[in-house]
C-alpha positions as CSV (number, residue, x, y, z in Angstrom):
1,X,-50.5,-20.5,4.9
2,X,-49.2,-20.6,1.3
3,X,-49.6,-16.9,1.2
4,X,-47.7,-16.6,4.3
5,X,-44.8,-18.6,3.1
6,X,-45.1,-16.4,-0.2
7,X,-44.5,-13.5,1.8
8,X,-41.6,-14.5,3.9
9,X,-39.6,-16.0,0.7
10,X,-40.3,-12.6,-0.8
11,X,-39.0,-10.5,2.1
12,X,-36.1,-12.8,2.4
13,X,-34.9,-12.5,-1.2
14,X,-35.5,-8.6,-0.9
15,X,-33.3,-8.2,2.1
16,X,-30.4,-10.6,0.8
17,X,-30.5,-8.5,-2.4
18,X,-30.0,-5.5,-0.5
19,X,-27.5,-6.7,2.3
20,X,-24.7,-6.2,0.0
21,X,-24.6,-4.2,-2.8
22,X,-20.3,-6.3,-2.7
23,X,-21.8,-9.4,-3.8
24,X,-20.0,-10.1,-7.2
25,X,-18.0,-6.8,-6.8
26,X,-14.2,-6.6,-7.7
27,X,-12.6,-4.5,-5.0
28,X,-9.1,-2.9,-5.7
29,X,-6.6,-1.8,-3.4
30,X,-4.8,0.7,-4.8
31,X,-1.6,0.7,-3.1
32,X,0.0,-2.5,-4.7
33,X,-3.3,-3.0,-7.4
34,X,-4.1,-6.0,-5.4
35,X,-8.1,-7.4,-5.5
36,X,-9.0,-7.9,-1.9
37,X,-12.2,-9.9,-0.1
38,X,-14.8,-7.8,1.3
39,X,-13.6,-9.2,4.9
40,X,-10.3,-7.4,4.6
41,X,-11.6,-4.6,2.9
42,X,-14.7,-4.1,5.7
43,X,-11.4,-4.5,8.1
44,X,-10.2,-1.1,7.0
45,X,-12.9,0.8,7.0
46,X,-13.9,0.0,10.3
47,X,-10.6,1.0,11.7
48,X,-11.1,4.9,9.6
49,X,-12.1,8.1,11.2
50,X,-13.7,9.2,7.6
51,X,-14.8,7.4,5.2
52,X,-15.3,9.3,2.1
53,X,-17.3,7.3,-1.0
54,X,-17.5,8.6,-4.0
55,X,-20.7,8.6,-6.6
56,X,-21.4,9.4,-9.8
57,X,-24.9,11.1,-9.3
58,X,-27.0,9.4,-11.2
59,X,-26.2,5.9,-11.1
60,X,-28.2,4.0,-8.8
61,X,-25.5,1.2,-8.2
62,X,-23.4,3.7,-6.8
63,X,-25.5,4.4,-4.1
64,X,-26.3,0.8,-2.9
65,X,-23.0,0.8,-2.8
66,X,-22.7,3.7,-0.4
67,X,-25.5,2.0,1.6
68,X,-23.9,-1.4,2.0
69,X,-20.6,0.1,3.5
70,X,-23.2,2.1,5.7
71,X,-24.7,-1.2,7.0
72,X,-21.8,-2.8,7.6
73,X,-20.9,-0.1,9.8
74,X,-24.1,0.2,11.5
75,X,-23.8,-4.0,12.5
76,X,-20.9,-4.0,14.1
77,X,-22.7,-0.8,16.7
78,X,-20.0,1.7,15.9
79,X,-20.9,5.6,16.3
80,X,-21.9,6.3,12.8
81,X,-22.7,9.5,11.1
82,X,-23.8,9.9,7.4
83,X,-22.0,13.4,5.9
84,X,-24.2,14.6,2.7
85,X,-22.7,16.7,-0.2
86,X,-26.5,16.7,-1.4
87,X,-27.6,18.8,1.8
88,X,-26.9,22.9,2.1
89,X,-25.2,22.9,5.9
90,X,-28.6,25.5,6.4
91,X,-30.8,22.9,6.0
92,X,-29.6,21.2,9.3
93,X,-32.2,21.4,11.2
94,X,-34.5,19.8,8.9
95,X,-32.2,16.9,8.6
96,X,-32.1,16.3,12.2
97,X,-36.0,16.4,12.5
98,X,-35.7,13.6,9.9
99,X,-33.5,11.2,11.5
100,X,-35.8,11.8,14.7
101,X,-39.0,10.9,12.9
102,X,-40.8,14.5,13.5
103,X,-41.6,14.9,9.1
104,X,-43.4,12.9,7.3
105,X,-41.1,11.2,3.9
106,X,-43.6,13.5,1.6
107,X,-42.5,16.5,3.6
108,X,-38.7,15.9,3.8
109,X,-39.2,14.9,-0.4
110,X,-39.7,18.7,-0.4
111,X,-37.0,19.7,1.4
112,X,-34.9,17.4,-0.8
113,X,-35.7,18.6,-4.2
114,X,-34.6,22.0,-2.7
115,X,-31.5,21.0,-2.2
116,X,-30.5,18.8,-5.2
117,X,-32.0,18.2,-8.0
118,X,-31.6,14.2,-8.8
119,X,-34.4,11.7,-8.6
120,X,-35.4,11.3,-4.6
121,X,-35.7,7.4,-5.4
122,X,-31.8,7.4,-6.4
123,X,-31.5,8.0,-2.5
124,X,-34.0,7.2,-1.2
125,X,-32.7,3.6,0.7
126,X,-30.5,5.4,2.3
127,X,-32.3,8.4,3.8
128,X,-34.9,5.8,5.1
129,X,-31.9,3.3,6.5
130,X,-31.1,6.7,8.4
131,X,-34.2,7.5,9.8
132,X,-35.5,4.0,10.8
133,X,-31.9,3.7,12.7
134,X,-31.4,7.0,14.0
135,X,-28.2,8.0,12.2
136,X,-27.1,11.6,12.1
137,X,-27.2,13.1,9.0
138,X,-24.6,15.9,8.2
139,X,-25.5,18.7,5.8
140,X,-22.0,19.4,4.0
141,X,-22.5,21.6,1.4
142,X,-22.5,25.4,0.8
143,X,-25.0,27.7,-0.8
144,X,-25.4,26.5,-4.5
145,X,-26.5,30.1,-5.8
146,X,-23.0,30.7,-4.7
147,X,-21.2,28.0,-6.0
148,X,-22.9,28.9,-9.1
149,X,-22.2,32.4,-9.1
150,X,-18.5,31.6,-8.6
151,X,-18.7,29.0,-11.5
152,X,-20.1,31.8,-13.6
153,X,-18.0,34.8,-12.4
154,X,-15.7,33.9,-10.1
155,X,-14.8,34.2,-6.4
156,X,-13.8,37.7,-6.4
157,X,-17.7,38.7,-7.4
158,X,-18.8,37.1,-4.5
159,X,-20.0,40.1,-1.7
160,X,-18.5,40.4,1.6
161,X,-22.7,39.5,2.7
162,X,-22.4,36.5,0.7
163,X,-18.9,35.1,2.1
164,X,-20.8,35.4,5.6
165,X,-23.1,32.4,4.4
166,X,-19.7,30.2,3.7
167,X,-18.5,28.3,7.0
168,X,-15.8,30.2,8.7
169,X,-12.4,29.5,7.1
170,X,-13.4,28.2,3.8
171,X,-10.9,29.2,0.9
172,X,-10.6,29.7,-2.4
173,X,-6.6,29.2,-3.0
174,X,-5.7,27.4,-6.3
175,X,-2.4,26.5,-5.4
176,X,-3.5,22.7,-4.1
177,X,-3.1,19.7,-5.4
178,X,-6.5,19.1,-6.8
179,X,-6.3,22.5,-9.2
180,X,-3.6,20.0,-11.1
181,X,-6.1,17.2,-11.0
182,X,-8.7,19.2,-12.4
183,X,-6.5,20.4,-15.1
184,X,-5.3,17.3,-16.1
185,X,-8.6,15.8,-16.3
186,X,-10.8,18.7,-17.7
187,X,-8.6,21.1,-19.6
188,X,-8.9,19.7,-22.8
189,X,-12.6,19.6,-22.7
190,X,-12.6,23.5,-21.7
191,X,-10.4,24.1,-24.6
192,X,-13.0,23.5,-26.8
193,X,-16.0,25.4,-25.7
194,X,-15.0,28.0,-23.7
195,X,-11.8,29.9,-22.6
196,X,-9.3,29.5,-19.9
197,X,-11.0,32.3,-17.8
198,X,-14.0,30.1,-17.0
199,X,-11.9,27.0,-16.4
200,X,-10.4,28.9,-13.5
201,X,-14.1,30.3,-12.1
202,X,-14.4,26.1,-12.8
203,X,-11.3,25.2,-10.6
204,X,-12.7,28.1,-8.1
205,X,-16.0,26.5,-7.8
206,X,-14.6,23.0,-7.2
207,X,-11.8,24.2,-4.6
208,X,-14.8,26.8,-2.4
209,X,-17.3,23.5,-2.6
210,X,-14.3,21.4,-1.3
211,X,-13.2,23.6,1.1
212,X,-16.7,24.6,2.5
213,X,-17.0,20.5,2.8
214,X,-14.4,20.3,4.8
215,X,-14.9,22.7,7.2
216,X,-18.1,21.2,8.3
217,X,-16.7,17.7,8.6
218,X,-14.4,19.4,10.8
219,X,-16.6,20.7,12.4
220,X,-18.7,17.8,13.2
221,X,-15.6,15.7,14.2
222,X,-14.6,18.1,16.6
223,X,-18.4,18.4,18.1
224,X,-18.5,14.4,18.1
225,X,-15.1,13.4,18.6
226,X,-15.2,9.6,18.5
227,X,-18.2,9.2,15.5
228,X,-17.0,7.9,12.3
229,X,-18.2,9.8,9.5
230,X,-19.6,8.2,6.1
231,X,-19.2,10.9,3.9
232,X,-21.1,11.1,0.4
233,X,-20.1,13.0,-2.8
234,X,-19.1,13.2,-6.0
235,X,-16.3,11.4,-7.0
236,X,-14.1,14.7,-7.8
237,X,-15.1,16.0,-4.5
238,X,-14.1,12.9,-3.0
239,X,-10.9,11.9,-4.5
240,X,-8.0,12.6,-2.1
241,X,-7.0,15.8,-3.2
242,X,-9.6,17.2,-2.4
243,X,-12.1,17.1,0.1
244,X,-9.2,14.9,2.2
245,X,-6.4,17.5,1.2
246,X,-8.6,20.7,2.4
247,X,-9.2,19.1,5.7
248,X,-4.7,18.5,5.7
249,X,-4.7,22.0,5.3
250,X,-6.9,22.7,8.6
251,X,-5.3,20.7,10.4
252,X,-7.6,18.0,11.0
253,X,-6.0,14.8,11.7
254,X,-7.7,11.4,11.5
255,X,-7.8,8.6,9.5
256,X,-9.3,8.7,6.3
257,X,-10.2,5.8,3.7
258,X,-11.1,7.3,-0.1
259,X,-13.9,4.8,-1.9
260,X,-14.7,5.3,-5.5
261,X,-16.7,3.2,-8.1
262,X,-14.9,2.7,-11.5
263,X,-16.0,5.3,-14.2
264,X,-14.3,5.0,-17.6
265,X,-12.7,8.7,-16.7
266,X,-11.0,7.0,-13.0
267,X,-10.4,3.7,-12.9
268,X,-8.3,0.7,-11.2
269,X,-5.3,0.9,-14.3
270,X,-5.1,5.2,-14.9
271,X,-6.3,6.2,-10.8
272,X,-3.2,6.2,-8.9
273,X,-3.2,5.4,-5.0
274,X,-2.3,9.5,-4.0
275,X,-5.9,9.8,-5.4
276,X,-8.2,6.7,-4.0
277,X,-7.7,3.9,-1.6
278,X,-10.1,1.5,-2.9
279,X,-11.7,1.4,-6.2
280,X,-14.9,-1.2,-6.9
281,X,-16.1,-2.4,-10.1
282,X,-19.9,-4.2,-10.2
């Protein structure tokens, strides 16, 4: 019996740990820089079409963070799809064999480490959330040997054969709003090890990534009109110049909330509201 008990006070702590990844979290609205309660901010999001939440890669917190605004979504029954910037839009097959329980988590750790090359455990909560609840996963992405070949050399070296692997409409225009951003943020750190050739073939590779994104959220919007999307990437992917700004450009309408964890380079007092909606601090 006292083993029992054990157990269950274990479990409990466990799952309140990992309801909300909020608790203790400052959340900022970004329009008048006012700190809001999770009950107004969860108010919002449930009322957005797209939901994009940015990450830095590597940080763990980041992701529970990701998951928790997943959840919260997922309680209150709403249709509910998970968009992945760590998932080649080839791969979609495999991903839908994983939400429907037909690979094992060894043989979809494979199939990961193909596509990106961070720790599986950094994601792992959230991949099983999806699977045990039957959320669609969305591969987002493009080709990385040709996002890297275009970060190398450019778009123009890209063949005609390999522009037919990019999604149908995809673009590589610098004139947008996020070439600026880039600039601004970036530039001076280009300056000093390489030249401003390579920045651009930089810019490039940000704005075919981006573009590529948002084709295939638009994509899956139109294929599932009524789903909300939960879309995960990094936060210059996400920021609203870009990934939100390419899908302006095709015409996509819907509502769109831009979620971003503090990093000392974008923060609640230097990010400005045309560029995030919501900023949290742990």
């Amino acid at each position: 019996m006292f083993r029992a008990v054990q157990l269950i006070l274990v479990l409990a702590i466990t799952l309140a740990s990992s309801v909300d990844a909020h608790a203790g979290a400052v959340i900022t609205r970004m329009s008048d820089r006012q700190n809001v309660t999770l009950a107004q901010f969860n108010s919002v999001v449930e009322r957005s079409d797209l939901i994009l939440i940015g990450e830095a890669h590597d940080n763990k917190n980041h992701h529970d963070m990701q998951l928790s605004v997943i959840r919260s979504l997922w309680e209150k029954k709403l249709p509910l799809a998970i968009g992945l910037e760590m998932f080649d839009y080839s791969n979609q097959q495999q991903l839908d064999d994983w939400t429907d329980g037909k690979i094992s988590e060894q043989e979809f750790q494979a199939i990961y480490t193909k596509n990106w090359s961070l720790p599986w455990s950094l994601y792992r909560d959230i991949f099983l959330f999806a699977r045990d609840n039957h959320v669609p996963m969305v591969a987002l992405n493009i080709p990385k040997e040709l996002v890297t070949k275009v970060a190398r050399q450019g778009f123009a070296s890209l063949t005609p054969e390999e522009k037919r692997f990019l999604p149908r409409g995809t673009s590589c225009d610098l004139n947008n709003p996020h070439t600026a951003f880039l600039e601004k943020s970036f530039k001076e750190l280009f300056k000093h090890v390489t030249n401003g050739r390579v920045f651009t073939y930089f810019c490039e590779a940000q704005t075919v990534r981006n573009s590529g994104m948002a084709m295939n959220i638009a994509r899956y919007i139109k294929k599932q009109p009524g789903t909300k999307m939960v879309a995960l990437a990094g936060v210059w992917h996400a920021v609203k110049n870009a990934i939100p700004e390419q899908l302006e450009r095709q015409g996509i309408k819907q509502t769109t909330t831009v979620i971003l964890p503090e990093l000392p380079e974008l923060n609640s007092k230097n990010a400005t509201p045309d560029v995030v909606d919501y900023m949290i601090s742990q």
